[in-house]
C-alpha positions as CSV (number, residue, x, y, z in Angstrom):
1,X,-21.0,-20.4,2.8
2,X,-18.3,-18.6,0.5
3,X,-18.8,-15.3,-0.4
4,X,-17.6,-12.8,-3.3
5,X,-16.2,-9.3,-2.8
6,X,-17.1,-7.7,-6.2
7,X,-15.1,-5.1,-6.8
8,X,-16.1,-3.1,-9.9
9,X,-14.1,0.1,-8.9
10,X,-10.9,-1.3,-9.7
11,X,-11.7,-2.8,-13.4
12,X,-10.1,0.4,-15.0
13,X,-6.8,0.4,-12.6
14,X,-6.3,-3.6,-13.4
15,X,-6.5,-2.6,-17.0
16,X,-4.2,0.3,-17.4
17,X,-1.5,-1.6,-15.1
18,X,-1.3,-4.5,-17.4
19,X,-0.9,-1.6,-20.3
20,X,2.0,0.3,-18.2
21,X,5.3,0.2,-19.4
22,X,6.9,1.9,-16.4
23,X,6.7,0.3,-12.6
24,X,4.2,2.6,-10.8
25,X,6.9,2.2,-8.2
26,X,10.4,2.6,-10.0
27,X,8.0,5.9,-11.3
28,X,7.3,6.8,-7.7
29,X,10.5,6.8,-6.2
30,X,12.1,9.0,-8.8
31,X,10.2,11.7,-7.8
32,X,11.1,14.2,-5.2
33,X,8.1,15.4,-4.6
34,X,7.0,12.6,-1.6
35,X,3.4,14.3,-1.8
36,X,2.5,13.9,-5.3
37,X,4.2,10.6,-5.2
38,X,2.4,9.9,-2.3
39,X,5.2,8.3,-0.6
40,X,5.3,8.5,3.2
41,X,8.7,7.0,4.5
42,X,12.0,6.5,2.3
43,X,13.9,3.8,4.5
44,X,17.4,2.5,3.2
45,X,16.1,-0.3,1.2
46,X,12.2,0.1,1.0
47,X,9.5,2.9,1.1
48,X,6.2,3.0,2.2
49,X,4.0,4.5,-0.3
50,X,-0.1,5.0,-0.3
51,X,-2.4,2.9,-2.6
52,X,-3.9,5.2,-5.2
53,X,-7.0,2.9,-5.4
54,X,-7.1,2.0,-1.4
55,X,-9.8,-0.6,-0.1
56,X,-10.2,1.6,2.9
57,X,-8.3,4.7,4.2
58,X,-4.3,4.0,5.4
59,X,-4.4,1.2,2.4
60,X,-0.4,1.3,2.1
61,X,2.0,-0.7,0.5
62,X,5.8,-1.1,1.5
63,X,8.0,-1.6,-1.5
64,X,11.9,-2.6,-2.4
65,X,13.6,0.7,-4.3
66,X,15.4,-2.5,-6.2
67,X,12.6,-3.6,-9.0
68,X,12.5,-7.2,-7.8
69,X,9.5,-9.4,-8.7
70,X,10.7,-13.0,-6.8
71,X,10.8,-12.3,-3.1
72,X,12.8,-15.3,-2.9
73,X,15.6,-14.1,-4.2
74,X,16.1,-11.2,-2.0
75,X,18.4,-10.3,0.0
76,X,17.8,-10.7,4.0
77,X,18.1,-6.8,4.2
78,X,15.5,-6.0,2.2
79,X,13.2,-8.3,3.9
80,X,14.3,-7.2,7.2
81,X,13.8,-3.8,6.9
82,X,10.5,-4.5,5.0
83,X,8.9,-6.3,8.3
84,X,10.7,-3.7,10.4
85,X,8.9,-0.8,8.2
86,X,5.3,-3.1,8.4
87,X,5.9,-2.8,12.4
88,X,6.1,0.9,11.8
89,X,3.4,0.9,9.6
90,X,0.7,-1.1,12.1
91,X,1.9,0.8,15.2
92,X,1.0,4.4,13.4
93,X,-1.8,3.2,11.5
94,X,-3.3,2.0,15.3
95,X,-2.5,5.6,16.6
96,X,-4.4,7.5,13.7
97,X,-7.1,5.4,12.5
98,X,-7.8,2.7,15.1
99,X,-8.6,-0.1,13.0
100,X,-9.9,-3.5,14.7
101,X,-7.6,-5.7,12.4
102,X,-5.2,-5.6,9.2
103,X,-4.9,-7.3,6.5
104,X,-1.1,-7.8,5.2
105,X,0.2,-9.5,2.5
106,X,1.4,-9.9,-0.9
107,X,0.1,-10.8,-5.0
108,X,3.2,-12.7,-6.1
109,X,2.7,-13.1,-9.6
110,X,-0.4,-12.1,-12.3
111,X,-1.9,-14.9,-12.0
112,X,-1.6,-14.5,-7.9
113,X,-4.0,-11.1,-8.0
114,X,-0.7,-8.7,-8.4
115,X,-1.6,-5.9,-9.8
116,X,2.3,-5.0,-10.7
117,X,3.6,-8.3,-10.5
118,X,6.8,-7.1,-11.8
119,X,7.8,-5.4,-9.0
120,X,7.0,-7.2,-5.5
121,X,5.4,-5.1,-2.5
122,X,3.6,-5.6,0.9
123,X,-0.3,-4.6,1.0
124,X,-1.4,-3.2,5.1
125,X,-4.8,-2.6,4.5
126,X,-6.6,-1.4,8.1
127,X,-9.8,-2.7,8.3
128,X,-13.0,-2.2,10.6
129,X,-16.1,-4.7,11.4
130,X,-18.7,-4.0,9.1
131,X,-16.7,-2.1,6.2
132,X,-17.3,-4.2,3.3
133,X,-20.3,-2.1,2.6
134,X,-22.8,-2.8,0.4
135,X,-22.3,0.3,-2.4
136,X,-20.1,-1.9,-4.1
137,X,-22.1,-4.3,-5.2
138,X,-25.6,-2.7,-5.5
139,X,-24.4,0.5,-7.0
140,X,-20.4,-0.3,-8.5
141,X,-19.5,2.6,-6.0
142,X,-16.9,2.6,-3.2
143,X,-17.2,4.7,0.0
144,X,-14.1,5.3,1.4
145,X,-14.1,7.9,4.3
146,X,-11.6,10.4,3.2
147,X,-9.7,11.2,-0.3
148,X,-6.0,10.7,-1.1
149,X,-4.7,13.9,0.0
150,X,-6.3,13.4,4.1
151,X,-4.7,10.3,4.5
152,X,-1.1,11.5,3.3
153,X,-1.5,14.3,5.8
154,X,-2.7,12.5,8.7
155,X,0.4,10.0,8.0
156,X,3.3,11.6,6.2
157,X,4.0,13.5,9.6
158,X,4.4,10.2,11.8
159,X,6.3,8.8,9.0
160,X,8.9,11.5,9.4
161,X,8.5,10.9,13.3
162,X,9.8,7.2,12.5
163,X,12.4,8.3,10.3
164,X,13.8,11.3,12.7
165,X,14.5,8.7,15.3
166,X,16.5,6.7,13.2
167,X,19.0,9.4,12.3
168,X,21.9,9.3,14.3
């Protein structure tokens, strides 16, 4: 039996990405101002920043600061520090949400589900048993336990943990 996860909530964010002319994540990393970015960890070659339109709370994405679109054409690194910052990520995500599981991956190319397909990033999305709820689809609503602004609190400060214990 295959099933469908409709997902109504994100019709308007699929259309205004394909209008963008900027990268949503060239944008992100030229702010300074990690909070209203949302960014959570600047490491030498990625950052981890927080999905605006998460599928559940800690819905981050890891992304090159180079505006790269085919992953295979990048350098060993990048990668590297990429899976090194996805460690990070699943280790602090387990201390403050305590998911069961994750979901991580990436949309290479439009027709692959990317969003920004421009720009290549890694989705670690921490997921429960029993939280594709049914508000979705009987009521084109999405309950997600806390806003934007909670999440970025409860993860910028182990980010910053992480990145303190790099520094020599």
């Amino acid at each position: 039996m295959k099933a469908y996860l409709v997902t109504p909530w994100r019709e308007a964010y699929i259309r205004n990405v394909f209008k963008m002319k900027e990268c949503i994540f060239c944008e992100a990393i030229k702010l300074s101002d990690d909070r209203k970015s949302l960014i959570l960890f600047r490491g030498s070659h990625n950052f981890i920043v927080l999905n605006k339109y998460p599928y559940t709370p800690g819905h981050l994405m890891i992304a090159p600061y180079r505006h790269l679109a085919r992953l295979e054409d990048v350098p060993s690194e990048i990668t590297n520090e990429m899976m090194e910052l996805l460690k990070i990520s699943l280790r602090i995500l387990r201390e403050v949400y305590r998911p069961q599981g994750f979901n991580v991956g990436m949309n290479l190319g439009q027709c692959a589900g990317a969003g920004v397909a421009y720009h290549y990033h890694l989705h670690v999305i921490p997921r429960w048993t029993g939280d594709a709820n049914f508000m979705p689809l009987v009521a084109q609503t999405k309950v997600v336990m806390e806003d934007l602004e909670t999440t970025f609190n409860r993860l910028y400060k182990l980010f910053q943990r992480e990145l303190a214990k790099k520094r020599p």
